[in-house]
C-alpha positions as CSV (number, residue, x, y, z in Angstrom):
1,X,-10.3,-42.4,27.1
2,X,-13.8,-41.8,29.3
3,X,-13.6,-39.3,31.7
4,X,-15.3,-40.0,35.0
5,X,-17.2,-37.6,37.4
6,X,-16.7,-38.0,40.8
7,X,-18.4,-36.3,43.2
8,X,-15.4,-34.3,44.8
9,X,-15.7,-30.4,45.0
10,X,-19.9,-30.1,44.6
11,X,-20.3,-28.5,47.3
12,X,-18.0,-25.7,46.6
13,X,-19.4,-24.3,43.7
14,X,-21.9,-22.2,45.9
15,X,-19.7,-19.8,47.1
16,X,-18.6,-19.0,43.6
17,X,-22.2,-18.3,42.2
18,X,-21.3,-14.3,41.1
19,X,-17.8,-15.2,39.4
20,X,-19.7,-18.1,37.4
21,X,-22.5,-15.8,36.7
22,X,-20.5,-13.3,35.2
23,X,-19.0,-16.3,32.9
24,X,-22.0,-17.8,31.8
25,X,-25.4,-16.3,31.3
26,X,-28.9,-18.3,32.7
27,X,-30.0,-19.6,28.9
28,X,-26.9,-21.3,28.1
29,X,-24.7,-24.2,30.6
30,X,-20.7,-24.0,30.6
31,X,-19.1,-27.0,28.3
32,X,-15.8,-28.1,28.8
33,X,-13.6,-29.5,25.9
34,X,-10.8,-32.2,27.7
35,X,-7.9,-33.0,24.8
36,X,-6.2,-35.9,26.9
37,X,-5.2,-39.6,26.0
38,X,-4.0,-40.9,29.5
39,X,-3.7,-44.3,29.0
40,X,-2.9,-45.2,32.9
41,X,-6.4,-43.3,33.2
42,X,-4.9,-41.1,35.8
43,X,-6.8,-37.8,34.9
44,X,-10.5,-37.5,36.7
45,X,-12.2,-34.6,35.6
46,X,-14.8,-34.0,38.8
47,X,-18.1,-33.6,38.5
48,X,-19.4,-29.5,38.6
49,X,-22.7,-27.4,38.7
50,X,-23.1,-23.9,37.3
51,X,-24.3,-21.3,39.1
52,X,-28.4,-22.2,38.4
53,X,-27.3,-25.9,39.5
54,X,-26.7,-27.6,35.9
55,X,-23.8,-29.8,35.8
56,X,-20.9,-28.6,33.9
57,X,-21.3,-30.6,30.8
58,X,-17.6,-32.3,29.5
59,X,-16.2,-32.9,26.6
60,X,-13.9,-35.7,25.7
61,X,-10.4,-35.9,22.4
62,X,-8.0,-38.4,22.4
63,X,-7.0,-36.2,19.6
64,X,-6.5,-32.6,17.6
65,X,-8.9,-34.8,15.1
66,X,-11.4,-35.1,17.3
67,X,-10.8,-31.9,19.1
68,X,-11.2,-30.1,15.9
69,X,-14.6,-31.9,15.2
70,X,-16.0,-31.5,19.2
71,X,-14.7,-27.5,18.7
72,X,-18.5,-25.7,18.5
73,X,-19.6,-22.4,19.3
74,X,-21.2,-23.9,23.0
75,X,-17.4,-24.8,24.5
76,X,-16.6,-21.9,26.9
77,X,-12.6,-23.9,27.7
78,X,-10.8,-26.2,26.9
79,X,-8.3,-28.3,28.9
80,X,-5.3,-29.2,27.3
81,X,-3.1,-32.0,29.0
82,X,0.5,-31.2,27.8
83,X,1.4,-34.5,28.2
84,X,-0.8,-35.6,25.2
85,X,1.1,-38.6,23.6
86,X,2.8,-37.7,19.8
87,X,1.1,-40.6,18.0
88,X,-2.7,-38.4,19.7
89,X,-1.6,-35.3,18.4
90,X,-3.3,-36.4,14.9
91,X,-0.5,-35.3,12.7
92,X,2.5,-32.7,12.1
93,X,2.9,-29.7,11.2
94,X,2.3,-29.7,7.4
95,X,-1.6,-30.8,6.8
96,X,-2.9,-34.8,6.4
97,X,-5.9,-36.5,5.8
98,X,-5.1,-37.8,9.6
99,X,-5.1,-33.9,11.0
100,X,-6.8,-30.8,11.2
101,X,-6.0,-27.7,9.0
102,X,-3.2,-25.1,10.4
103,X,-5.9,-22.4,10.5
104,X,-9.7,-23.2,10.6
105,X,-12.7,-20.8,10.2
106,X,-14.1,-18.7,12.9
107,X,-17.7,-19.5,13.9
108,X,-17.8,-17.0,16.2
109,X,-17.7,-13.2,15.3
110,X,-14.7,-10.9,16.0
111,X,-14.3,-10.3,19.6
112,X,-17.0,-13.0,20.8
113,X,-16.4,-15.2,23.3
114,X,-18.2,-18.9,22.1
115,X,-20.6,-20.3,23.7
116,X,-21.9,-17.4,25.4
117,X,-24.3,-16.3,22.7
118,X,-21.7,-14.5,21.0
119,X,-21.5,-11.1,22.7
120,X,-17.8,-10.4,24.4
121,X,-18.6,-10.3,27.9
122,X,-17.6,-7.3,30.9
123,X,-13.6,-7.5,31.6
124,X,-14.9,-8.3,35.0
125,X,-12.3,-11.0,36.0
126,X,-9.1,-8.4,34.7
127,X,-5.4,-10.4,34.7
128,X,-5.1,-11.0,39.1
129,X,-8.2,-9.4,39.8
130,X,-10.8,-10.9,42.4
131,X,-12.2,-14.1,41.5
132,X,-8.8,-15.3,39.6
133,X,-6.9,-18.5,40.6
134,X,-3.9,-17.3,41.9
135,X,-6.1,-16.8,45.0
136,X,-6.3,-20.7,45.5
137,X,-4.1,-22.3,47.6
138,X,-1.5,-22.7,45.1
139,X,-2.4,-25.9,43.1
140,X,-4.1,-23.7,40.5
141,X,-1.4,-20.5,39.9
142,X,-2.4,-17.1,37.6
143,X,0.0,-15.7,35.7
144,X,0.7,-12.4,38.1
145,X,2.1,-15.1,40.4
146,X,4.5,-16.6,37.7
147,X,8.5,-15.4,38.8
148,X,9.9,-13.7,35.6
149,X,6.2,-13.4,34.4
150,X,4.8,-10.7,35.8
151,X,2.4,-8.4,33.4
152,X,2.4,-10.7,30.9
153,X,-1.0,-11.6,29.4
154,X,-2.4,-14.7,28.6
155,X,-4.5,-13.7,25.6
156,X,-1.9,-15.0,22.8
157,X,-4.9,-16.3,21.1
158,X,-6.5,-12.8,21.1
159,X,-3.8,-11.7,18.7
160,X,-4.8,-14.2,16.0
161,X,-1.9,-15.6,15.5
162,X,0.1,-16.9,18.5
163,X,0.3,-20.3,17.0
164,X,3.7,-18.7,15.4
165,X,6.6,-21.2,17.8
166,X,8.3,-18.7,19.9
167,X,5.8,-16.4,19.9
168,X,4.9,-14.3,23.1
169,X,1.3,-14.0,24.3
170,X,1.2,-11.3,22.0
171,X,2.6,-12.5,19.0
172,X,5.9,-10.9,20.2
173,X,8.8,-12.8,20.8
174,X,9.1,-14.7,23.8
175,X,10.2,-12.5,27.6
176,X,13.8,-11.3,26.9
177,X,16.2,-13.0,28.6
178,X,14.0,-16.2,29.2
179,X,15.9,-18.1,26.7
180,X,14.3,-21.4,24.9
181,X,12.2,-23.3,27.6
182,X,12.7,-27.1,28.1
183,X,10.8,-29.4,25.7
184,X,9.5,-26.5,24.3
185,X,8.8,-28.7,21.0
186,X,6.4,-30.4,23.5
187,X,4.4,-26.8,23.3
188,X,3.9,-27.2,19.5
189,X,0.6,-29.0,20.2
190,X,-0.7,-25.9,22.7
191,X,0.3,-23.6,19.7
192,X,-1.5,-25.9,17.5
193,X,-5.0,-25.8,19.3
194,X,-4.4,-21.8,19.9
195,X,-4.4,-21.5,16.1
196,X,-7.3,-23.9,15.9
197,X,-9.2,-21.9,18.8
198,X,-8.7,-18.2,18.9
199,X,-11.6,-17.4,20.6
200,X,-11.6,-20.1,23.2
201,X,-10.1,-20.1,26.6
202,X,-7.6,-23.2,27.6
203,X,-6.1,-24.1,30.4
204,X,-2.7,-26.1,30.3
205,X,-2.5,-29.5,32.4
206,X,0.6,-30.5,33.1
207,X,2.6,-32.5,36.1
208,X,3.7,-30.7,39.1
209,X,7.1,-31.4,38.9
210,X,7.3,-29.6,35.6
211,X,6.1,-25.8,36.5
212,X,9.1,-24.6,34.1
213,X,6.8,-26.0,31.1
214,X,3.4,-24.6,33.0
215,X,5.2,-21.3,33.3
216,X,6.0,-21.9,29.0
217,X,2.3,-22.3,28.3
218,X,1.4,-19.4,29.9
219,X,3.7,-17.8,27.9
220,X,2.9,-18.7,25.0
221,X,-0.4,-18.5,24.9
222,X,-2.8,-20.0,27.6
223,X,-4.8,-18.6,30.1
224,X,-3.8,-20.7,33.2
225,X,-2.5,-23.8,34.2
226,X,-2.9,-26.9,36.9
227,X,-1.1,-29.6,37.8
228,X,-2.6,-32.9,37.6
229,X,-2.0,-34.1,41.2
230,X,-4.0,-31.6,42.7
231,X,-7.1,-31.0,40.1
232,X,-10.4,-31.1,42.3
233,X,-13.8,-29.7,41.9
234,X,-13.5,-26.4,43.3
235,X,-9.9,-25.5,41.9
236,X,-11.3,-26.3,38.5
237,X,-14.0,-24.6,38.1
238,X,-12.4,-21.9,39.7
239,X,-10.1,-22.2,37.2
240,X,-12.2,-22.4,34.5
241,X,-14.2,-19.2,35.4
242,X,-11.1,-17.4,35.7
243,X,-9.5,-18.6,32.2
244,X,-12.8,-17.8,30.5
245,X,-13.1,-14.4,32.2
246,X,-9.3,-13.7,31.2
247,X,-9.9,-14.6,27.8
248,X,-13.2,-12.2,28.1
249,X,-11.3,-9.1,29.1
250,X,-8.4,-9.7,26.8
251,X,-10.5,-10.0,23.5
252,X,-12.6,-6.7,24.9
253,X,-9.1,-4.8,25.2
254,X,-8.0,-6.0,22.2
255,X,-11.2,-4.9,20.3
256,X,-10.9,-1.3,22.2
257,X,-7.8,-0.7,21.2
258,X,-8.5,-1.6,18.0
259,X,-11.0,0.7,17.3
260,X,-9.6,3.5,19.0
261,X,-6.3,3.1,16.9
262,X,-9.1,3.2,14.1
263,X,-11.0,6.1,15.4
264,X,-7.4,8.2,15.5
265,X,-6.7,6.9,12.0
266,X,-9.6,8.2,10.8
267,X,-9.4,11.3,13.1
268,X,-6.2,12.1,11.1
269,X,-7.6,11.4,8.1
270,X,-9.9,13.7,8.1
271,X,-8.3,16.6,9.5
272,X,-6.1,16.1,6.4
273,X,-9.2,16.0,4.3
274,X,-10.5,19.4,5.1
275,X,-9.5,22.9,3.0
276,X,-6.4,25.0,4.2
277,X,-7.7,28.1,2.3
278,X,-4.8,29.7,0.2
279,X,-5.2,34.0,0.4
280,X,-1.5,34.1,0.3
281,X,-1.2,38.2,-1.2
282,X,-4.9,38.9,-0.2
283,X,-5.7,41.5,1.8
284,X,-9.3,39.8,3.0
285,X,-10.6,38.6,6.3
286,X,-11.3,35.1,6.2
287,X,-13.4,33.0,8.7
288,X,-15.1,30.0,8.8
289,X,-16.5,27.3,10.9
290,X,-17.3,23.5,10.3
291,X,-19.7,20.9,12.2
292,X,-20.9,18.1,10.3
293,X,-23.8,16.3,11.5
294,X,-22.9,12.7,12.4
295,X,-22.5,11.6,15.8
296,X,-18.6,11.6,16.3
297,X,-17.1,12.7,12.8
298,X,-15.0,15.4,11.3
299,X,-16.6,15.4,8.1
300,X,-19.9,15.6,6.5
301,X,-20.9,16.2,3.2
302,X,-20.4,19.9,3.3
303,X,-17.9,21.4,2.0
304,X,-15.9,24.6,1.2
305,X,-12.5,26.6,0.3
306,X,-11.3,29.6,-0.7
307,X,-8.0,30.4,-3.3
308,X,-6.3,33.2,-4.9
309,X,-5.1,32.6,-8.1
310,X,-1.8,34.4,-9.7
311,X,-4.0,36.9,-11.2
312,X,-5.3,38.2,-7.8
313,X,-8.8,37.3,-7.9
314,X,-10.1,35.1,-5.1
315,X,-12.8,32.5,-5.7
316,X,-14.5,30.9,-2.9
317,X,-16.8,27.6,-2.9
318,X,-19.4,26.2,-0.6
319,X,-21.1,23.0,-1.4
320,X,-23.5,20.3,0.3
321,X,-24.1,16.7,-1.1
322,X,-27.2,15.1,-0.2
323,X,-27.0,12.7,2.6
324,X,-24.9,12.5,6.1
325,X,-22.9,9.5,5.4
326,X,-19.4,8.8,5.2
327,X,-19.6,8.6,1.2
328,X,-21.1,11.7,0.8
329,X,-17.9,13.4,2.9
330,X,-15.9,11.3,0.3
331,X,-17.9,12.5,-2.4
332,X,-17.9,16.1,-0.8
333,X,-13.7,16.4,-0.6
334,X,-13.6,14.5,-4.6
335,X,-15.7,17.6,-5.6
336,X,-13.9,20.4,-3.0
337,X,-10.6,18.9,-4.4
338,X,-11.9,19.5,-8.1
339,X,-12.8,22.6,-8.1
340,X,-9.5,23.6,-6.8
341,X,-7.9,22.2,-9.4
342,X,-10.2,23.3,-12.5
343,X,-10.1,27.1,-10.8
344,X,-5.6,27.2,-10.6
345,X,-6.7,25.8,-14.4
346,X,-8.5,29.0,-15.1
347,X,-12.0,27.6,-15.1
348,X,-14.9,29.7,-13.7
349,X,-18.2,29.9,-14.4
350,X,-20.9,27.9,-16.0
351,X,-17.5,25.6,-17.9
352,X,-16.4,25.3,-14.0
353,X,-19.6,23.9,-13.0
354,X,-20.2,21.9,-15.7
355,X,-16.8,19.9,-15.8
356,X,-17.8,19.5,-11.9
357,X,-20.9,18.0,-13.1
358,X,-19.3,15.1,-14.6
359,X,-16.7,14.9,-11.9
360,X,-20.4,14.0,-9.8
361,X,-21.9,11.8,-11.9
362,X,-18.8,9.8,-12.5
363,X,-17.9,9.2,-8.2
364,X,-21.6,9.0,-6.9
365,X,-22.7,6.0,-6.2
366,X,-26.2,6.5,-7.2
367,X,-28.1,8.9,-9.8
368,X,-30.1,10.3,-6.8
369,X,-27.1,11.6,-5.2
370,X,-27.0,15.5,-6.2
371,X,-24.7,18.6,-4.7
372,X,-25.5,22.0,-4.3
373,X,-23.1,24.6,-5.1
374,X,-22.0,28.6,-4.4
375,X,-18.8,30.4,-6.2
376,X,-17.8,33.4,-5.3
377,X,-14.9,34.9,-7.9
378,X,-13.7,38.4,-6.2
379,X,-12.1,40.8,-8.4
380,X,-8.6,41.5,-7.5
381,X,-9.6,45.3,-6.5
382,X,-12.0,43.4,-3.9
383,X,-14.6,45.8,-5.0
384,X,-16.7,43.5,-7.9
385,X,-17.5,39.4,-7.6
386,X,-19.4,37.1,-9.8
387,X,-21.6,34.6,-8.3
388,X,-22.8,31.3,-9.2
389,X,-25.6,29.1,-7.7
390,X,-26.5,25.6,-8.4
391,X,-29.5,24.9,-6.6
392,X,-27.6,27.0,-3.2
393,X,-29.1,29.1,-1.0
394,X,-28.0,32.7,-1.8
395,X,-24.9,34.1,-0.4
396,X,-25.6,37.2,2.4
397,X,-23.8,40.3,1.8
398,X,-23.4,43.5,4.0
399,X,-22.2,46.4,3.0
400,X,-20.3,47.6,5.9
401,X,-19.1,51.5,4.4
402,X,-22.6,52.2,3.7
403,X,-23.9,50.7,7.4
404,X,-26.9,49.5,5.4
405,X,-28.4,46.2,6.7
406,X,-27.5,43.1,5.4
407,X,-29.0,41.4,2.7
408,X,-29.5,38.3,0.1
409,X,-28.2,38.8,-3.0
410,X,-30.4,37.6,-5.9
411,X,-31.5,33.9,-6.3
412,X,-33.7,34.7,-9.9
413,X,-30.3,33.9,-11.8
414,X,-29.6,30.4,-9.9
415,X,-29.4,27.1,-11.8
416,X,-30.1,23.5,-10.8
417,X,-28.4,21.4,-8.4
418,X,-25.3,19.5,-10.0
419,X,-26.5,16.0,-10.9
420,X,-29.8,16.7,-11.8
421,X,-30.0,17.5,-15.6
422,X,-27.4,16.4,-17.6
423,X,-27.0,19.3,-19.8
424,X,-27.7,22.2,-17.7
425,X,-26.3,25.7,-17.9
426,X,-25.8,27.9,-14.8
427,X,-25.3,31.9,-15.4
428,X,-22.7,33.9,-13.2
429,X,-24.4,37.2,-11.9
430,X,-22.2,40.4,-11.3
431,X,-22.3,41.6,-7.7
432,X,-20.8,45.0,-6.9
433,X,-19.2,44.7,-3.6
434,X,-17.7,48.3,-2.3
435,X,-14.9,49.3,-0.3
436,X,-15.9,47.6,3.0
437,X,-18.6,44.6,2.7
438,X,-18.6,41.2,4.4
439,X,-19.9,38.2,2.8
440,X,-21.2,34.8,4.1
441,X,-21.3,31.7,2.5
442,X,-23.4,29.0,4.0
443,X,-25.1,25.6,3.8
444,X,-28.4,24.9,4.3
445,X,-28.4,23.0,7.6
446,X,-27.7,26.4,9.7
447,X,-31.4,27.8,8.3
448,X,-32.9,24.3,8.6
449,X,-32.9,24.0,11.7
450,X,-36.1,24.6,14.4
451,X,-37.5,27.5,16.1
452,X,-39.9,27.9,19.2
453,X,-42.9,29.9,19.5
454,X,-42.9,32.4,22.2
455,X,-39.1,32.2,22.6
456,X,-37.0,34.3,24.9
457,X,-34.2,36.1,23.1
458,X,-30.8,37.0,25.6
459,X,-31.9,40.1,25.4
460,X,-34.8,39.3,28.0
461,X,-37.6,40.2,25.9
462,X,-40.5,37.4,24.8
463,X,-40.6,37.5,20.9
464,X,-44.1,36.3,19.3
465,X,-42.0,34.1,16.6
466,X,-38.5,34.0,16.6
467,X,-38.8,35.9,13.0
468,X,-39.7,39.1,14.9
469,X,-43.7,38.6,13.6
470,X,-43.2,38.5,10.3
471,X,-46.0,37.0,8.1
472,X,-45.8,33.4,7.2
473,X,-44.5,34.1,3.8
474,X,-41.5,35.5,4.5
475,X,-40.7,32.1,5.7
476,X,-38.6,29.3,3.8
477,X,-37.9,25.7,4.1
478,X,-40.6,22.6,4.9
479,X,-43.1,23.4,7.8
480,X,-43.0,26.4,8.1
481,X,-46.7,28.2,7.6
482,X,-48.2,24.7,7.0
483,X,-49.5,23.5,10.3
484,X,-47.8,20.6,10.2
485,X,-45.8,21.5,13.4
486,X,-46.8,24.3,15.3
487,X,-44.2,26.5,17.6
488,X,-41.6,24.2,15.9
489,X,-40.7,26.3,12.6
490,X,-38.1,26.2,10.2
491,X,-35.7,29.3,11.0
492,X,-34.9,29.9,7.0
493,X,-32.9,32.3,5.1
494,X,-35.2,35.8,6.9
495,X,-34.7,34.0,10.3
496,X,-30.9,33.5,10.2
497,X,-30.8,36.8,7.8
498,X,-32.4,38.8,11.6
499,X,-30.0,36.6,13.5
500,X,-26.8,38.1,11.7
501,X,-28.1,41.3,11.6
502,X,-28.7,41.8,15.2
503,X,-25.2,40.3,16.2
504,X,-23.5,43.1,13.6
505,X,-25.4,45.8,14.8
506,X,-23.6,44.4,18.4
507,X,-20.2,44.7,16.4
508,X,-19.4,41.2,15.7
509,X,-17.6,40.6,13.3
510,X,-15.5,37.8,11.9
511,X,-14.9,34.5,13.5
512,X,-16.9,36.2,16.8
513,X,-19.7,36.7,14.0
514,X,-20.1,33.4,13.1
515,X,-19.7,31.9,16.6
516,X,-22.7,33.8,18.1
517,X,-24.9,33.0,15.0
518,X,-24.4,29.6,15.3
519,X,-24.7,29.2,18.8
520,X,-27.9,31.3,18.1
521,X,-29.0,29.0,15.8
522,X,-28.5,26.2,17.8
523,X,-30.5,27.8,21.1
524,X,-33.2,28.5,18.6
525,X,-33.3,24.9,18.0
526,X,-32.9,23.7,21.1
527,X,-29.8,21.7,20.7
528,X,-27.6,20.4,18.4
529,X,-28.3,20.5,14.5
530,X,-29.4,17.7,13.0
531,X,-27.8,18.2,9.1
532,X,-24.4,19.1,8.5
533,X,-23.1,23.2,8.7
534,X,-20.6,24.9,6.9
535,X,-19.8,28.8,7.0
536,X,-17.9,30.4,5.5
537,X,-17.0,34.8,5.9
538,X,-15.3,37.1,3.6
539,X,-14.5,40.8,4.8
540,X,-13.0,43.6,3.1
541,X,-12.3,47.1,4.9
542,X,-12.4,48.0,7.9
């Protein structure tokens, strides 16, 4: 039937200006979608402005037909009249040409509220909060005021699926205790337009003699409700503004908890993802230290571990795909997990590296992606170790019996990055290691990162570069000696090789070692690093 617009409860809508401003924003009006068949032509939806003075524009179904087809992204509520007649209710449960489909497609994005360009809104107007209708004189009651109802949320849409008949406003079943409501098959066609209308607020309309039912639909699924005999102007647009506020807040919550479920999922997953090193019978010092460099994760595409095999010999591995991404730490713990398996299969060496190879180019997602790599295979006397490098930047040794200074070892020996040639070779250099030596393995994001010019070092004294003023050429890494950015240098291998050295000579050692040198490394640079770090320290002696 038409729906006429008196002029009742206009001037009201001025003192509500900030509530319907936080509902609506100025480029778009607030539509109203009324699913009603009176035929006594009782129900008088009033006439209402929004808060820049355009009138409330309303929507009229005599059925879920034409509710289904007046259902756009621009309806902020709709107001359902419980009392909507079984032959208007377009069909039953099962589908018919004469109905609308159980479950229709979301316009709207996840989380959106429609009509309000598609962006879920502040949870301003929270569940009895300021601005709700429980604060008008009673014809228009929020659920905190509800006896037996208290805490329950009216966002059963915001669960996807409260459509379900007995369902709570959570999908749950309905308040313990309540038993079945009156006429609750009379609800069927509230669940019906909560399936159809996720996203939407609604506000049940019902008689005032029947509060039990009111008290149902809140329940099950709808925001608020009024009675009939007392709908006006200002009580419905209150009520409005609170439903579409409610239904604001309880699709933000929902989405928040949602991703911080997901955010702890994945928080666990990676923890599980990185190395537990396995020195079980070894009598080394083992340290090492992890940051990867995207905002808020636990794993990068570095990656390392360290195992001692049944014959005694401990091999170590450092690696770094190329790229920050979340498929480069994938790609990272496929290859870390390899290699642990191919070395308990007594694989080492250039065979190692080159079943690795293929492990690469079968997982990557692109030929571009490549991996560095660095093994380390320490003799079971400790004293001896062969190296391999695959486009890695050479381990640093120290030879702590002798008290010389550390050192590189040699990079003339290294071979190509895995992924780039497909029939590449790598050689594994011999390394006599001593009595009491420490070794660090490392990626190339803690020498990458940026120095100043004219830096102060803790020590108090003003260094000319933070290399100690070495010549140009000692340096490594883009920028640095090319004038591209001056006083901003690469730190490189020399710089971080100083950096290690001068926290030893201190008598660091260990995981205090590699704590100063990166904090070091990251004063240097003034902040945070930019690419993902891994470290890794092997000690003998001492």
């Amino acid at each position: 039937m038409p729906v006429s617009a008196p002029q009742a409860g206009v001037a009201a809508q001025s003192a509500d200006a900030p509530a319907r401003q936080a509902a609506q924003g100025p480029g778009s009006s607030l539509t109203l979608l009324v699913i009603e068949d009176d035929p006594a032509g009782a129900l008088s939806v009033p006439r209402m402005l929004d808060a820049y003075g355009r009138p409330v524009r309303v929507r009229t179904a005599r059925n879920l037909t034409e509710a289904a087809r007046l259902l756009t992204d621009d309806v902020h509520c709709i107001l359902l009249d419980l009392a909507l007649p079984c032959e208007a209710r377009g069909d039953t449960d099962e589908a018919s040409p004469e109905g609308f489909p159980a479950e229709l497609p979301d316009a709207a994005p996840p989380g959106a509220i429609p009509g309000i360009g598609g962006v879920p809104g502040s949870a301003a107007a929270a569940p009895g909060g300021t601005g709700g209708t429980g604060a008008t004189s009673g014809a228009v009651r929020g659920v905190s005021g509800l006896s037996g109802v208290s805490g329950v949320s009216g966002a059963a849409a915001a669960a996807g699926g409260s459509g379900a008949p007995g369902a709570s406003a959570y999908g749950a079943p309905a308040v313990p205790g309540a038993g079945p409501a009156p006429d609750s098959d009379e609800l069927q066609i509230l669940r019906r337009v909560l399936r159809m209308a996720p996203r939407h607020a609604v506000l049940a309309l019902t008689d005032g003699s029947d509060a039990e039912r009111a008290a149902e639909a809140v329940r099950v699924g709808a925001q608020d409700y009024l009675f009939r005999d007392e709908l006006d102007g200002r009580l419905l647009m209150r009520a409005i503004r609170y439903a579409v506020e409610r239904k604001r807040a309880d699709l933000a919550q929902r989405q928040l908890t949602e991703t911080r479920l997901r955010a702890q999922e994945n928080a666990r997953l990676e923890r599980g993802l990185l190395p537990r090193p396995l020195l079980e019978g070894s009598d080394l010092r083992f340290a090492a230290r992890y940051r990867p460099g995207r905002s808020r994760a636990l794993l990068g595409g570095d990656f390392y571990d360290t195992v001692r095999t049944p014959d005694g010999v401990v091999h170590a591995m450092i690696g770094d795909v190329c790229g920050h991404g979340p498929d480069e730490a994938a790609l990272g713990v496929e290859l870390r997990i390899a290699w642990r398996a191919l070395t308990f299969a007594g694989l080492c060496g250039d065979v190692l590296l080159s079943t690795l190879q293929k492990v690469l180019e079968n997982e990557r997602d692109s030929e571009e992606i490549f991996a560095t790599l660095c093994t380390v295979d320490i003799a079971a006397d400790g004293r001896s170790a062969g190296v391999c490098l695959a486009g890695h930047p050479s381990p640093l040794f120290a030879d702590d019996g002798a008290g010389a200074a550390p050192r590189l070892l040699p990079e003339d020996e290294s071979g190509p990055a895995l992924g780039l040639l497909p029939d590449a070779r790598w050689s594994r250099r011999q390394v006599a290691l001593g009595r009491s030596w420490s070794l660090m393995m490392y990626t190339d994001g803690l020498i990458e990162g940026r120095v100043h010019e004219g830096r102060v070092d803790e020590g108090g004294t003003e260094e000319s570069r933070a290399d100690g003023g070495r010549t140009e050429g000692s340096r490594t890494g883009a920028g640095a000696g090319d004038g591209r950015t001056p006083g901003r240098e690469r730190l490189g291998q020399q710089g971080m090789l100083d950096i290690v050295a001068r926290r030893m000579a201190e008598g660091a050692q260990g995981e205090r070692l590699l704590d100063e040198t990166m904090d070091e490394v990251r004063r240097l640079n003034g902040g945070e690093l930019t690419d993902d770090v891994a470290v890794l320290l092997l000690g003998r002696g001492r």
